[in-house]
Every structure is written in structure tokens, then in C-alpha cells.
Backbone as a ProteinNet text record, in pm:
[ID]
protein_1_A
[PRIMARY]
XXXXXXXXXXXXXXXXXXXXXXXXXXXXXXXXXXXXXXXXXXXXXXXXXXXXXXXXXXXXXXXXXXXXXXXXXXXXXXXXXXXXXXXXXXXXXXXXXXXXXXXXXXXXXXXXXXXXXXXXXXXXXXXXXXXXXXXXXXXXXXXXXXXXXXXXXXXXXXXXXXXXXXXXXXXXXXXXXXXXXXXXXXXXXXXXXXXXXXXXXXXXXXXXXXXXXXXXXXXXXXXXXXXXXXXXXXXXXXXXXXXXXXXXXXXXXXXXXXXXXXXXXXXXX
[TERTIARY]
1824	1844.4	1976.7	2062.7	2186	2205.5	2272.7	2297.7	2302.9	2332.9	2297.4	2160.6	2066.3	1975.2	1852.7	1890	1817.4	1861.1	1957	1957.6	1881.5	1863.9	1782.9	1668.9	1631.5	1449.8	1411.9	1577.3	1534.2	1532.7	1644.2	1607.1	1495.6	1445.1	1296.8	1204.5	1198.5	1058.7	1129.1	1223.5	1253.8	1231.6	1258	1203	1096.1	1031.8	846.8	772.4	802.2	712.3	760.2	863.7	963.1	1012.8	958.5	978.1	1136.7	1219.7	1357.2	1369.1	1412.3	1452.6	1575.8	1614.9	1740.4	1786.3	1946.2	1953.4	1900.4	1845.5	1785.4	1670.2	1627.1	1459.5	1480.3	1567.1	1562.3	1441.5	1439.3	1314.9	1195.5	1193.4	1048.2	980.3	1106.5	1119.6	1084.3	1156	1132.6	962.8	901.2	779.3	673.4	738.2	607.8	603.1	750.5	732	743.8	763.1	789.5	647.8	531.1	403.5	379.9	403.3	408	463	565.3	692	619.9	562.4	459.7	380	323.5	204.4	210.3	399.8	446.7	521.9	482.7	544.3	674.2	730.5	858.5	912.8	1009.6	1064.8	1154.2	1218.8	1318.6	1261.2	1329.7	1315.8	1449.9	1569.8	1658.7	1572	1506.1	1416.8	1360.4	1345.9	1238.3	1276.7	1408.4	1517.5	1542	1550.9	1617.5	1561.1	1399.9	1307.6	1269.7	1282.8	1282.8	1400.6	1525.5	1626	1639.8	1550.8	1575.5	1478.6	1332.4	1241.3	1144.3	1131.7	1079.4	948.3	859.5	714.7	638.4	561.4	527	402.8	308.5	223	300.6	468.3	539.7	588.1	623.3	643.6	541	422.9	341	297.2	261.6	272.8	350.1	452.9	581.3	576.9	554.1	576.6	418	284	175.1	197.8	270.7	307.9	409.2	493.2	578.3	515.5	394.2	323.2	276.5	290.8	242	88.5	-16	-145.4	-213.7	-105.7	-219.1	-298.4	-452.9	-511.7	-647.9	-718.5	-816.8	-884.3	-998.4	-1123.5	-1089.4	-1071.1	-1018.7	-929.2	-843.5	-679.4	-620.1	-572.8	-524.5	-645.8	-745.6	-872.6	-828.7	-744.4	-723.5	-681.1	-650.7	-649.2	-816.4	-909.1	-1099.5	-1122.2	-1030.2	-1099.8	-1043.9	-969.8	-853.9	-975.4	-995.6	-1076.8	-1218.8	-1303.3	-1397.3	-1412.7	-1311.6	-1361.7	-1232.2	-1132.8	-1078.1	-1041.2	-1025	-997.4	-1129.2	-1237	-1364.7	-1396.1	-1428	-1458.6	-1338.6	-1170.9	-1112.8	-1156.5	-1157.7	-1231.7	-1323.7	-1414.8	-1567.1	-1552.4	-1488.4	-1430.3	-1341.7	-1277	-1215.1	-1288.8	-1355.3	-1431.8	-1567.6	-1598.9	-1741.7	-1855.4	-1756.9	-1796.8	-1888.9	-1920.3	-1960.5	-1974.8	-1789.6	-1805.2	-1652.6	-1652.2	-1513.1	-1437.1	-1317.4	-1257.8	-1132.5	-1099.2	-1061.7	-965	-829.4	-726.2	-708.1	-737.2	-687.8	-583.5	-452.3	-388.2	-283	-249.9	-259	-314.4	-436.6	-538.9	-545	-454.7	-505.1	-627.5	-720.9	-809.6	-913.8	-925.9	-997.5	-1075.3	-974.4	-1066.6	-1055.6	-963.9	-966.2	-1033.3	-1045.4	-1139.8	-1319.5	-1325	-1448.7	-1477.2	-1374.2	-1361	-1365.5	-1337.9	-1363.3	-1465.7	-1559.4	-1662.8	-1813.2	-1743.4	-1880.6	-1850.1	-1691.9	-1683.2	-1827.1	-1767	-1833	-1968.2	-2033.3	-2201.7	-2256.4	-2137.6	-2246.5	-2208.8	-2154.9	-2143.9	-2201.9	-2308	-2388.2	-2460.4	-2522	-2612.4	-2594.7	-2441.9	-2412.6	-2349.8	-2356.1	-2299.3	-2399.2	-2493.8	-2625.1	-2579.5	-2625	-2584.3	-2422.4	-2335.6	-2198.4	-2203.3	-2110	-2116	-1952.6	-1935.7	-1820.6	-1744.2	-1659.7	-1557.7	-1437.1	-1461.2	-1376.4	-1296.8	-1149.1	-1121.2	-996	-959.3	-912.9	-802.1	-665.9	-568.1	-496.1	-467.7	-360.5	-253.5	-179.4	-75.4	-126.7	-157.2	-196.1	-351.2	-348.8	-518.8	-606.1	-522.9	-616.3	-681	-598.5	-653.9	-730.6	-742.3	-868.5	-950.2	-969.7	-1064.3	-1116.4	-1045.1	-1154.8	-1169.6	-1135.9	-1136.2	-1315.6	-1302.2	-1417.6	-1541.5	-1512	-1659.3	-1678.6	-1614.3	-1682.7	-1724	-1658.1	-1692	-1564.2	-1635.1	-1526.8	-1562.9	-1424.7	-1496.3	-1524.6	-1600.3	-1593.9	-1516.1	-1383.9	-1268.5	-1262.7	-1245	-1225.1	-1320.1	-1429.6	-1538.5	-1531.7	-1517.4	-1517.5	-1388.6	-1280.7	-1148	-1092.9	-1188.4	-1147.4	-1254.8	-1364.6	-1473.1	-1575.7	-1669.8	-1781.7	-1884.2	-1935.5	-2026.5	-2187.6	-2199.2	-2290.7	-2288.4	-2104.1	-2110.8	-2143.6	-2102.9	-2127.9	-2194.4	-2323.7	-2458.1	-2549.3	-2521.7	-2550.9	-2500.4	-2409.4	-2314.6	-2322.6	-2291	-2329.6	-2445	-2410.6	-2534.2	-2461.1	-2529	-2464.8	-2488.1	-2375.6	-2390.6	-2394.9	-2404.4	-2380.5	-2206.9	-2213.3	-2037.1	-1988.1	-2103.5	-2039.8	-1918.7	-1969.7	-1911.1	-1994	-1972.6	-2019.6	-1973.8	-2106.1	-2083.3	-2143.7	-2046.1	-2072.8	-2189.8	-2334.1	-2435.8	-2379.6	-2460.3	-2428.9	-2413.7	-2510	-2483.2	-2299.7	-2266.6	-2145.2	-1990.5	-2042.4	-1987.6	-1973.2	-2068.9	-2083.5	-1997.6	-1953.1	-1887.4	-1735.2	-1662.5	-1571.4	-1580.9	-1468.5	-1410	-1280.3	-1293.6	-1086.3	-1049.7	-925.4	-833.9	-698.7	-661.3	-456.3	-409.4	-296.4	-199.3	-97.2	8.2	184.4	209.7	266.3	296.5	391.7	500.2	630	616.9	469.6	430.2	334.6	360.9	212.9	78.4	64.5	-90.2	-212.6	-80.4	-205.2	-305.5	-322.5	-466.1	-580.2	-545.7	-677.9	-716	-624.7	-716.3	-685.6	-690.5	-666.8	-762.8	-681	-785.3	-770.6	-874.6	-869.4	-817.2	-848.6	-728.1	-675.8	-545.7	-509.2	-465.6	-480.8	-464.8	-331.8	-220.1	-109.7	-52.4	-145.6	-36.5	23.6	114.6	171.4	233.6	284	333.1	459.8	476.6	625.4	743	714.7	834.5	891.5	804	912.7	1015.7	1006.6	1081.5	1194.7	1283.8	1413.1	1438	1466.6	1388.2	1419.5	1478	1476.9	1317.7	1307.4	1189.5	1072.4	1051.1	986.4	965.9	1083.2	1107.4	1008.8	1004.1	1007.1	838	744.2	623.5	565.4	649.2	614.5	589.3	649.7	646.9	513.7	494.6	352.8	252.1	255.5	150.3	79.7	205.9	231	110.5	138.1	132.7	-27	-90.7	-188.4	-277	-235.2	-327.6	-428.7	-531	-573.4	-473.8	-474.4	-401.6	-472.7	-580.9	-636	-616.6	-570.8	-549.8	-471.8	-498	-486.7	-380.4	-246.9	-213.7	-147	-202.8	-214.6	-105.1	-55.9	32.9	22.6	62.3	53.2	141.3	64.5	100.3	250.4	270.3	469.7	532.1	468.1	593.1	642.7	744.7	838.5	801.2	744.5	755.9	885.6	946.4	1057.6	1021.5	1024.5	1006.7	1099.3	1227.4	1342.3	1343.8	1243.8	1185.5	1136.7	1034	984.8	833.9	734.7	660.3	519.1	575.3	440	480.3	405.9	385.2	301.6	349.8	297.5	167.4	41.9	-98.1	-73	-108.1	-15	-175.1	-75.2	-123.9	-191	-148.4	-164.3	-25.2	14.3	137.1	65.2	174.2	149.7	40.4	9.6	-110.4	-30.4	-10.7	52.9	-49.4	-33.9	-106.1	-15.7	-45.6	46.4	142.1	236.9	290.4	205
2580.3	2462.7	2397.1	2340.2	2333.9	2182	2096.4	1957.3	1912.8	1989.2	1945.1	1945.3	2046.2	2095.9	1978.3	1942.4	1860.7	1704.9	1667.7	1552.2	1563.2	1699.1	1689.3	1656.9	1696.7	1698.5	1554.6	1465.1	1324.4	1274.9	1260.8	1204.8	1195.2	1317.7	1324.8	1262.7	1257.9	1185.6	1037.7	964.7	879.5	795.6	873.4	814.9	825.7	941.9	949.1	884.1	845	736.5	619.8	620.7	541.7	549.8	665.3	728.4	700.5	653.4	709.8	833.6	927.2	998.3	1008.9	953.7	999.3	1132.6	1142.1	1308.4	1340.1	1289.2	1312.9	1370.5	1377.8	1419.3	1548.3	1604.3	1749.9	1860.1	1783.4	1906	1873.8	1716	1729	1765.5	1793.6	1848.4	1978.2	2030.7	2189.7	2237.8	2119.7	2168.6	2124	2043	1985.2	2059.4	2062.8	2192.4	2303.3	2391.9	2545.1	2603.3	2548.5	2591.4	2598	2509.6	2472.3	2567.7	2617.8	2700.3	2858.2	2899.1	3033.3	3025.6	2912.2	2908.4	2935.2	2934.4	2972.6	3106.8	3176.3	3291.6	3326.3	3210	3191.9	3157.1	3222.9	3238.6	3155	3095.9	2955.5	2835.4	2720.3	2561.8	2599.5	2719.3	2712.1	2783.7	2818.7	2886.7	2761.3	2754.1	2590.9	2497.4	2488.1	2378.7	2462.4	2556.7	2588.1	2597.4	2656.2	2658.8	2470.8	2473.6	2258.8	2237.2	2294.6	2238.6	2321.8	2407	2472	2477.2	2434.7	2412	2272.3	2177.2	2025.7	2021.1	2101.9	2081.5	1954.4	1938	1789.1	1823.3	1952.7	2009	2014	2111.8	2110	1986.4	1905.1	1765.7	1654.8	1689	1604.9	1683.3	1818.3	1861	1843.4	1818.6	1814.9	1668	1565.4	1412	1398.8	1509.1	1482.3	1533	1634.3	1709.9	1584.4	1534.1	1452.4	1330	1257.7	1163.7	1178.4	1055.7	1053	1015.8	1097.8	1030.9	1075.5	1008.6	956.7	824.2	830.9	729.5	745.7	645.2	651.2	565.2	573.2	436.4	324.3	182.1	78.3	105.4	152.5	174.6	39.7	1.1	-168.8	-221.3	-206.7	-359.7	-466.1	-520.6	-653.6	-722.9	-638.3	-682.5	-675.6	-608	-632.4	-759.4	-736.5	-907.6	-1008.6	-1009.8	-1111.2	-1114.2	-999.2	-1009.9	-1061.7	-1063.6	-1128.5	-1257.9	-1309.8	-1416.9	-1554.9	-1475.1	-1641.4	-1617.2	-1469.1	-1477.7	-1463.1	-1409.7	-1406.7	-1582.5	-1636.2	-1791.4	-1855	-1845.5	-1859.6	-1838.3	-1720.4	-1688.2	-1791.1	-1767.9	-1791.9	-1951.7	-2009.1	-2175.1	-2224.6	-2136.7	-2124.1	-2030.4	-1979.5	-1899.5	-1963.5	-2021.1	-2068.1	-1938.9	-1847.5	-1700.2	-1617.8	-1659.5	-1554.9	-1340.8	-1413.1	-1237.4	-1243.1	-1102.5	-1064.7	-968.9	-927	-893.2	-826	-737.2	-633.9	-526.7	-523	-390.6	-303	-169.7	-120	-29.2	-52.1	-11.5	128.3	260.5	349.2	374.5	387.9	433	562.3	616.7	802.1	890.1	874.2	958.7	879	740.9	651.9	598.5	576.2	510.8	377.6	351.9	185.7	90.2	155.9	133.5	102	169.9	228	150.4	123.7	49.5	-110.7	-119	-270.9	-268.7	-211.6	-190.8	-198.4	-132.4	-143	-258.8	-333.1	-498.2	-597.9	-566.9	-652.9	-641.7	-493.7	-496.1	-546	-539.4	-618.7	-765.7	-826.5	-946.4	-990.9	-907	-963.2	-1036.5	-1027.9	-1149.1	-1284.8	-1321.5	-1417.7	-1462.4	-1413	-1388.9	-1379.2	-1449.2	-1421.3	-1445.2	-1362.6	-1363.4	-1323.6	-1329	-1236.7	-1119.5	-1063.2	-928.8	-914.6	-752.8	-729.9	-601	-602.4	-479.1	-471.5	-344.2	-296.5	-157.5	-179.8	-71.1	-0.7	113.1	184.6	272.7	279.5	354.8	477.8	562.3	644.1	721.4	737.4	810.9	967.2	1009.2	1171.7	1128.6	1203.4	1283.9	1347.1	1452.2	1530.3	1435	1285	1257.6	1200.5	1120.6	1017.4	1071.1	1237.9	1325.9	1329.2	1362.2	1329.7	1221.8	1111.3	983.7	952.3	996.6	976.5	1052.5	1136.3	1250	1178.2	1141.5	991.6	1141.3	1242.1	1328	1335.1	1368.4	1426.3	1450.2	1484.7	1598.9	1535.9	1611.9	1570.5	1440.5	1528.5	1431.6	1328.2	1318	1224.3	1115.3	1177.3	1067.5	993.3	1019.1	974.8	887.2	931.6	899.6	723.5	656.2	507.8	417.6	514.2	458.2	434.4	361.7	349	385.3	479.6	597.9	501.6	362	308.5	269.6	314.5	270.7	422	489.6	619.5	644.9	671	647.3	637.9	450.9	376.4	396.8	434.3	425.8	581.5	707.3	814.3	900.2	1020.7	1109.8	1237.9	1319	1404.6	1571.6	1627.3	1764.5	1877.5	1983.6	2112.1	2108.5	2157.1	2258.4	2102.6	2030.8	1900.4	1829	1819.5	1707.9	1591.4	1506.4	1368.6	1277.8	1226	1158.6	1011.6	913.2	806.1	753.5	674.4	662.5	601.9	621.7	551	415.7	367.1	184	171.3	230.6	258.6	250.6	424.3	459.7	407.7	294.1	255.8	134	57.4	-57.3	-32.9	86.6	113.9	240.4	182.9	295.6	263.7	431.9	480.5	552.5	530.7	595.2	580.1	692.2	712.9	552.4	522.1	445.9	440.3	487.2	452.6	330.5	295.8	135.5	105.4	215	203.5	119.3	148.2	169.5	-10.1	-55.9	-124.6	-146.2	-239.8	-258.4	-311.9	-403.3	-555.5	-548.4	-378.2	-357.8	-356.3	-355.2	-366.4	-497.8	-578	-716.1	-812.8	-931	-1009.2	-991.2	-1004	-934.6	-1054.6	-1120.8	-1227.5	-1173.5	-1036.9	-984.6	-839.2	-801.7	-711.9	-645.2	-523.7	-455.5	-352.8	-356.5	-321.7	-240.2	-201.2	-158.3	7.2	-2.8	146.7	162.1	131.1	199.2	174.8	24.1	-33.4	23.5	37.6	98.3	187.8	278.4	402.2	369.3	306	214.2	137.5	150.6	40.3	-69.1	-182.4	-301	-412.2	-307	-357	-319.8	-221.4	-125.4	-208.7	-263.3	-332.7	-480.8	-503.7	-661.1	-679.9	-529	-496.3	-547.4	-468.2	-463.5	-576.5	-636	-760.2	-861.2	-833.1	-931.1	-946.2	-789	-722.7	-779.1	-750.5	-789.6	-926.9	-1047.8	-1143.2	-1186.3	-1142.6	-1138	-1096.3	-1024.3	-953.9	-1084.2	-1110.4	-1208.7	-1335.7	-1417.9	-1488	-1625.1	-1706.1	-1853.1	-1909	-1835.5	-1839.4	-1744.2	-1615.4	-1484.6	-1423.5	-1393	-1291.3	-1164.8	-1159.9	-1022	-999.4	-811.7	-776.3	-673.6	-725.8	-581	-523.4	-391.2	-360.1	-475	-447.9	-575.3	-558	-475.6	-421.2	-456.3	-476.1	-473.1	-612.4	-617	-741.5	-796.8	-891.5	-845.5	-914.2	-806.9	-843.1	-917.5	-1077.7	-1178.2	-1305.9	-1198.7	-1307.4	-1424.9	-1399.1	-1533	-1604.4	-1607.1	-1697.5	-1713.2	-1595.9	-1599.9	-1669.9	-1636.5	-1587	-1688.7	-1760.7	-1793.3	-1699.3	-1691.9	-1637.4	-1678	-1616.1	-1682.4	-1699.7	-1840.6	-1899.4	-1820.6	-1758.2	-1698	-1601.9	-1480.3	-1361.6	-1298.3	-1211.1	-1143.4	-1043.1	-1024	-939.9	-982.2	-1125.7	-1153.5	-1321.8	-1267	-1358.1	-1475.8	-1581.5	-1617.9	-1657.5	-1693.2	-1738.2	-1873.9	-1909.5	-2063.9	-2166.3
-1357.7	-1273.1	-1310.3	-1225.5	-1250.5	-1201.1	-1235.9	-1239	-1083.5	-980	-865.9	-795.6	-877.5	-875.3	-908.3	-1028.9	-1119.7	-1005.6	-947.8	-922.2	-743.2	-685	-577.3	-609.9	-692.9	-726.9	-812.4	-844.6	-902	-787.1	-699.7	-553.2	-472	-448.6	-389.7	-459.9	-583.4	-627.2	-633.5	-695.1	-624.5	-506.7	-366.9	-263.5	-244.1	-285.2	-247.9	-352.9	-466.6	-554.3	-605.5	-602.8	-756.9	-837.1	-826.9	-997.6	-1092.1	-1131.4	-1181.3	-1261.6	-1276.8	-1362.5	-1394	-1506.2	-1573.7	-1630.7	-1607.9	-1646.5	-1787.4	-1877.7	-2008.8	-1992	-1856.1	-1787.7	-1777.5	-1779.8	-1706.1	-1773.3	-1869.1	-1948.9	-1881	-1895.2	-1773.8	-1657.4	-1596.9	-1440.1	-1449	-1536.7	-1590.4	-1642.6	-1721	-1797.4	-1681.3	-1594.6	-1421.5	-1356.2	-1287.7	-1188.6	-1182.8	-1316.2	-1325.7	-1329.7	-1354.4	-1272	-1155.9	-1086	-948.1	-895.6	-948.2	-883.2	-863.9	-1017.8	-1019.6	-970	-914.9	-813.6	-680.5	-614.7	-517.8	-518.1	-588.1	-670.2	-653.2	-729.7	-691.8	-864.2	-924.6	-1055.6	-1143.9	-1047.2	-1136.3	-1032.5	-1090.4	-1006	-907.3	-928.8	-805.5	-699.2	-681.7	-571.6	-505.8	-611	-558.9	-466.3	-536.2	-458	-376.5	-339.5	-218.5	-85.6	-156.3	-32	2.4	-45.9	-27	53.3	47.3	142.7	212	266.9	399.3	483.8	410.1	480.8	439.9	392	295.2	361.6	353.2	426.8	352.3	418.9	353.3	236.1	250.2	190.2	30.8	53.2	-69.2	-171.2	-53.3	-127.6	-174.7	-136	-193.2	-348.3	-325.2	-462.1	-571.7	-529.2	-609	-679.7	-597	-625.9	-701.3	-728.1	-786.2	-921.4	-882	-1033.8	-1143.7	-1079.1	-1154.3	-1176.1	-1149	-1169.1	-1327.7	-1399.2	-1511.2	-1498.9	-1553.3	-1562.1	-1727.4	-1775.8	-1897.9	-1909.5	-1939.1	-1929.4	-2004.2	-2042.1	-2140.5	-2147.4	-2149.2	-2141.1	-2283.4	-2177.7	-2327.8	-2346.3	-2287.1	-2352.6	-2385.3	-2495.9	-2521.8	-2503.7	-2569.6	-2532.5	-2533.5	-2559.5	-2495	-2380	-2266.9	-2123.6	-2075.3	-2135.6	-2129.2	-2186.7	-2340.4	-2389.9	-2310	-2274.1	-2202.7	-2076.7	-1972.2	-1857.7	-1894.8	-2039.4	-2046.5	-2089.6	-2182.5	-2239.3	-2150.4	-2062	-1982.7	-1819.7	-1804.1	-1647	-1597.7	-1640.8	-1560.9	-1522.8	-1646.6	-1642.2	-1537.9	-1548	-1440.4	-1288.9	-1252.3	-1137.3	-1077.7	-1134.9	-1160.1	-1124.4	-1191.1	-1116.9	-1060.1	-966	-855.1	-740.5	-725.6	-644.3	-602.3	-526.4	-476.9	-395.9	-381.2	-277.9	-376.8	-487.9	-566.1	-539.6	-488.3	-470.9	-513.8	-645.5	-665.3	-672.3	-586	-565.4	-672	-709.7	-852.1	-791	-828.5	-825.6	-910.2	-981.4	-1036.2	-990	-998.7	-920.3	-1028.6	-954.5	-1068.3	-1151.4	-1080.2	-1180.6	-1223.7	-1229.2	-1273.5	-1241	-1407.4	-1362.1	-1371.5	-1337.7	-1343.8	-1424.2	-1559.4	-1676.1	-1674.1	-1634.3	-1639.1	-1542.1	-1393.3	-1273.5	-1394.4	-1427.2	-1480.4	-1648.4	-1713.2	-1816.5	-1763	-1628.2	-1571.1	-1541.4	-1483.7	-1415.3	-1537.4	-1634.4	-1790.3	-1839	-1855.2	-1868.9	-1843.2	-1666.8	-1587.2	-1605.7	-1627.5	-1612.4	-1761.5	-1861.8	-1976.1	-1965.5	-1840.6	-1871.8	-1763.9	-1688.5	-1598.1	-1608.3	-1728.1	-1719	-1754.1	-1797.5	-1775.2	-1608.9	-1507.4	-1413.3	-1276.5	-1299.6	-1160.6	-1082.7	-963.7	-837	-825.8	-871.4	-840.8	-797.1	-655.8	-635.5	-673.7	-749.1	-790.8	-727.9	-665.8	-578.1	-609.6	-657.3	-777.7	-632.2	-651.6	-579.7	-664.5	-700.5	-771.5	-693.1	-669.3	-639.3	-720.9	-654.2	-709.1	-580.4	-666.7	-560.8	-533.1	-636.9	-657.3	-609.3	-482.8	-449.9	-544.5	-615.6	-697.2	-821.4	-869.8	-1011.1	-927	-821.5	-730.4	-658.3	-680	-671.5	-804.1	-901.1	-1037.6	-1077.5	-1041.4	-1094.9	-1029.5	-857	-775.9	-864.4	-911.3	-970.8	-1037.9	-1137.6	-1288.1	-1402.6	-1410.6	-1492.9	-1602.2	-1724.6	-1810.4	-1942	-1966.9	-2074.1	-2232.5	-2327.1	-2449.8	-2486.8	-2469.2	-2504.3	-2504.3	-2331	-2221.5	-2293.2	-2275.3	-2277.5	-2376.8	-2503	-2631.2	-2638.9	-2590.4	-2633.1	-2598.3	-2660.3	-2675.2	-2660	-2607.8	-2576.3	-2710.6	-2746.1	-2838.2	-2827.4	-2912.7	-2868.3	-2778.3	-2862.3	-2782.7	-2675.9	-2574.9	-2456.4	-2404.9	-2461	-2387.8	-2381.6	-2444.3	-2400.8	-2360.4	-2328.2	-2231.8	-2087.1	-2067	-1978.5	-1882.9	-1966.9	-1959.2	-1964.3	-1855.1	-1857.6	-1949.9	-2023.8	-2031.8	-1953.9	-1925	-1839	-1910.6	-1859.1	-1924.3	-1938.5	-2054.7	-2106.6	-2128.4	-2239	-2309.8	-2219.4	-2106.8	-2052.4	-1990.1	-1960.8	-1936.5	-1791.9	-1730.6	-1587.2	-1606.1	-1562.7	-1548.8	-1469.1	-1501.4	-1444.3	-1336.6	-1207.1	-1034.4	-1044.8	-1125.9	-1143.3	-1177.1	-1246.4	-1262.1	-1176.9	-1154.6	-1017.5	-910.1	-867.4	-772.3	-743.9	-843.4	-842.9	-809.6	-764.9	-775.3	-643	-594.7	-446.2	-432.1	-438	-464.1	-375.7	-338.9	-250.6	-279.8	-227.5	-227	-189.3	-234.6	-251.3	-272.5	-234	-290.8	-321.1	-439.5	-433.6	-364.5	-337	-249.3	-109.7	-44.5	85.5	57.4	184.2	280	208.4	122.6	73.2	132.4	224.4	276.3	337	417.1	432	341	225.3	102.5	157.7	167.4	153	42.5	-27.5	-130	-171	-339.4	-464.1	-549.1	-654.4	-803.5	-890.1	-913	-1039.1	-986.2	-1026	-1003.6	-1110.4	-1145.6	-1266.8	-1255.5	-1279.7	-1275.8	-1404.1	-1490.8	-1635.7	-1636.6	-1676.1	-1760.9	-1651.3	-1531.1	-1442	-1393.7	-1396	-1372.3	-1478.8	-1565.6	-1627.8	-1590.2	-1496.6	-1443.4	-1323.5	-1279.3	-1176.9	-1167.5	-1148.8	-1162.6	-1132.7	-1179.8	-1148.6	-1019.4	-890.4	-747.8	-741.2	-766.8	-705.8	-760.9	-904.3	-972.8	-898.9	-870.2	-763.5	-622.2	-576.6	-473.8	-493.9	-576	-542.8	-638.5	-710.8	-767.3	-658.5	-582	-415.7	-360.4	-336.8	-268.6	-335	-438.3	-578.9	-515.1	-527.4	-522.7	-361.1	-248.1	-147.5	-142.6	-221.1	-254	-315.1	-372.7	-494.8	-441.7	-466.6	-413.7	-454.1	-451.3	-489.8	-677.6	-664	-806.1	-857.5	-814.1	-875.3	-1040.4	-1064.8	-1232.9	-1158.5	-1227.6	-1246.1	-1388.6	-1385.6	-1523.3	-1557.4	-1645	-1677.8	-1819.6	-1833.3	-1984.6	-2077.6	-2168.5	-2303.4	-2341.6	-2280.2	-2337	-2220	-2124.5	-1984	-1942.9	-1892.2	-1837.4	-1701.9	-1666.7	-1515.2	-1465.2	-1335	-1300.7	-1172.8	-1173.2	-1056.1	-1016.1	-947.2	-899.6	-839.2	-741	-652.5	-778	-872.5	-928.1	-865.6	-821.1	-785.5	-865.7	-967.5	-1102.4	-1254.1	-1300.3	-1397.1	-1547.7	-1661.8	-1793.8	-1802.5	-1768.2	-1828.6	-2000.7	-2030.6	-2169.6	-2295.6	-2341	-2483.4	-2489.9	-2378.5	-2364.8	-2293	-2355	-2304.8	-2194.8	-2078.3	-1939.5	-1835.7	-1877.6	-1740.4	-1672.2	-1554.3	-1474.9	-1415.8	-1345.7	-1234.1	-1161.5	-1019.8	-913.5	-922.2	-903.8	-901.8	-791.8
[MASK]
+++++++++++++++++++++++++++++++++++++++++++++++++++++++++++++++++++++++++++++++++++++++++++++++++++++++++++++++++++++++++++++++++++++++++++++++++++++++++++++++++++++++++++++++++++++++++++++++++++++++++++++++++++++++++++++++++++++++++++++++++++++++++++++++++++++++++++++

């Protein structure tokens, strides 16, 4: 793959997700899509590129922009955007909301641990919580992870990997070939579908918290501006948005105020 090569295939994911890639990426491009590429039995990424600029089917390019998607993710990843969601934005909500019904983004959700890590939050804090109904809706750009995100299955690993064996448990059934499915009480609190953040949200609807982490960093920070807006636009007037504990949010307008004494959780001005 050759430097003109490498900057077609940053362009395209670029416009189809956000993504930035800097020329320091080129190995990643190489270790994403050179499967992809044998799967089209086709031998270098210049093949690749080429059948892309002479024919850009949309079947090819969505593969391409799923393959370059980062989805690492893990039940409880950072517990403290859970502790943060149990012990001051729930009670927030909760006295601003007379509807006793709430409304939840996990937005890039991968393979849906964090949809699902909100969702076991919420059910052990039901019983402080009578009568609340909770709608939890879960995005990804990639189909295939919000096809496994939808099954609620996974493996050994998966399952274990941040989680406390007494939630798993509780929480879990276990399957044949040591893997593990999230019980329906579960499952059920949560419905996922495709999403670009690039693209049109406002059909979801306004959400009380929106869950935003790990994802803005890949983005350059128009692009970051851009859906900080949306976000914004999204939120109820009492609304929570969340970002990973490391991220900046970039908000030129001045949309968003620091929720004071937790880093990465906004509320509205």
C-alpha cells in the first residue's frame, strides 16, 4: 500500500464515520483490512483500493468502515460513570421528571456491555425506584457488533471481564461451550439499532442521560463540535451527558456545563 493508497482508505472512513486516521495508522489499516481483502480473494490493500475506485459498492464500503471501527468494550468499564449514574444523576432525574419514565443513550455501544451494564445498574436499584419505567436504547455504527450486542451472549471472557461473579450469576444463564446469556429481564430493557453519529439522530427522540464514552477521541474536533450540538439538541432540559473520564468535551457554543465533582458528565446550561 503506497501513501496515496493509505490516504484513499483514510478519506473514506473519514467521511463514512469520523474516524481520523493519521499517517502513523498505516499499520492499522493494514492489520483491519488485509482480512477483509482475503475474504475478497484479493492479495494486497492495492487491489483493494483499486476495486473501490472503479467500482465503490456500498455492500464494500460498509464492510470496510465496520472493519475500521474500534469495538473494544467490557461490562463496568471505569465504574465510576455506574457510581456516578447511581448515587446523583438517578436522584437528579428522578426530581426533575414527574413522568416516571426514563429515557437512556448508549451511544457506541459496541458489543453491548455498557447498554447492559446500565440496565443491571438500574434493576438493583429498583427497589428504590417504584413504579419507574426505564428505556434503554443502545447504538452502533457496525451491524454486526448490534447483532451481537442484540443476542446478550458471550463468552467466558466476555462475561467475566469486569463483571463480579455475583452479578454474573444473578444476571446470567449459562450455555453450552462456557459461554453466557444475559437473563430477558435484562435483555429486555434495552433495544438497539445502527446509528452513525455523523448522521440525523432526532428521530430517537429526547433522552435524561446520554452515554457518550471512548468514542470522541477519534474525531477531530469540528467533527466532535459537530455532534456535541446533536447531543445537545438530544438531551432533556434536565438531561446528564456522559463522557469517558479522560475526554474533553469540545463545546464552542457553550452548550453544556461540568456536572461539579465528577469529570466527563455534562448537564445542559
Amino acid at each position: 500500500m503506497n501513501p496515496g493508497e493509505f490516504r484513499f482508505f483514510a478519506d473514506l472512513i473519514k467521511k463514512r464515520s469520523g474516524i481520523t486516521l493519521t499517517d502513523d495508522k498505516e499499520y492499522l489499516v493494514e492489520s483491519r483490512l488485509m482480512p477483509l481483502a482475503r475474504s475478497k480473494q484479493l492479495t494486497t490493500l492495492s487491489e483493494l483500493c483499486a476495486k473501490l475506485r472503479a467500482n465503490p459498492t456500498e455492500e464494500w464500503l460498509v464492510e470496510i468502515t465496520e472493519a475500521m471501527t474500534t469495538n473494544e468494550s467490557s461490562f463496568f468499564r471505569d465504574i465510576k460513570p455506574y457510581e456516578l449514574l447511581r448515587k446523583l444523576v438517578l436522584p437528579k432525574i428522578i426530581a426533575a421528571n414527574n413522568s416516571k419514565q426514563m429515557r437512556i443513550w448508549s451511544a457506541a455501544c459496541s458489543t453491548g456491555q455498557e447498554p447492559y451494564s446500565i440496565s443491571m445498574t438500574l434493576k438493583g436499584e429498583a427497589a428504590n425506584l417504584p413504579g419507574w419505567k426505564f428505556d434503554i436504547l443502545a447504538t452502533d455504527l457496525a451491524k454486526k457488533v448490534v447483532d451481537k450486542a442484540e443476542s446478550g451472549i458471550y463468552s467466558q471472557f466476555e462475561a467475566q471481564r469486569g463483571l463480579p461473579i455475583q452479578m454474573l450469576i444473578k444476571y446470567f444463564d449459562s450455555l453450552p461451550n462456557t459461554t453466557w446469556q444475559l437473563k430477558n429481564n435484562i435483555r429486555d430493557m434495552v433495544k438497539f439499532q445502527t446509528q452513525n453519529l455523523l448522521e440525523d439522530y432526532s428521530r430517537h427522540g429526547k433522552f435524561d442521560i446520554i452515554f457518550v464514552r471512548n468514542v470522541l477521541i477519534y474525531f477531530e474536533d469540528g467533527t466532535k463540535a459537530q455532534i456535541t450540538a446533536k447531543m445537545a439538541r438530544s438531551l432533556q432540559p434536565h438531561g446528564v451527558l456522559i463522557l469517558g473520564s479522560t475526554e474533553n468535551l469540545i463545546d464552542p457554543t457553550g452548550l453544556f456545563a461540568p456536572l461539579p465533582d465528577f469529570r466527563g458528565a455534562y448537564t445542559l446550561k
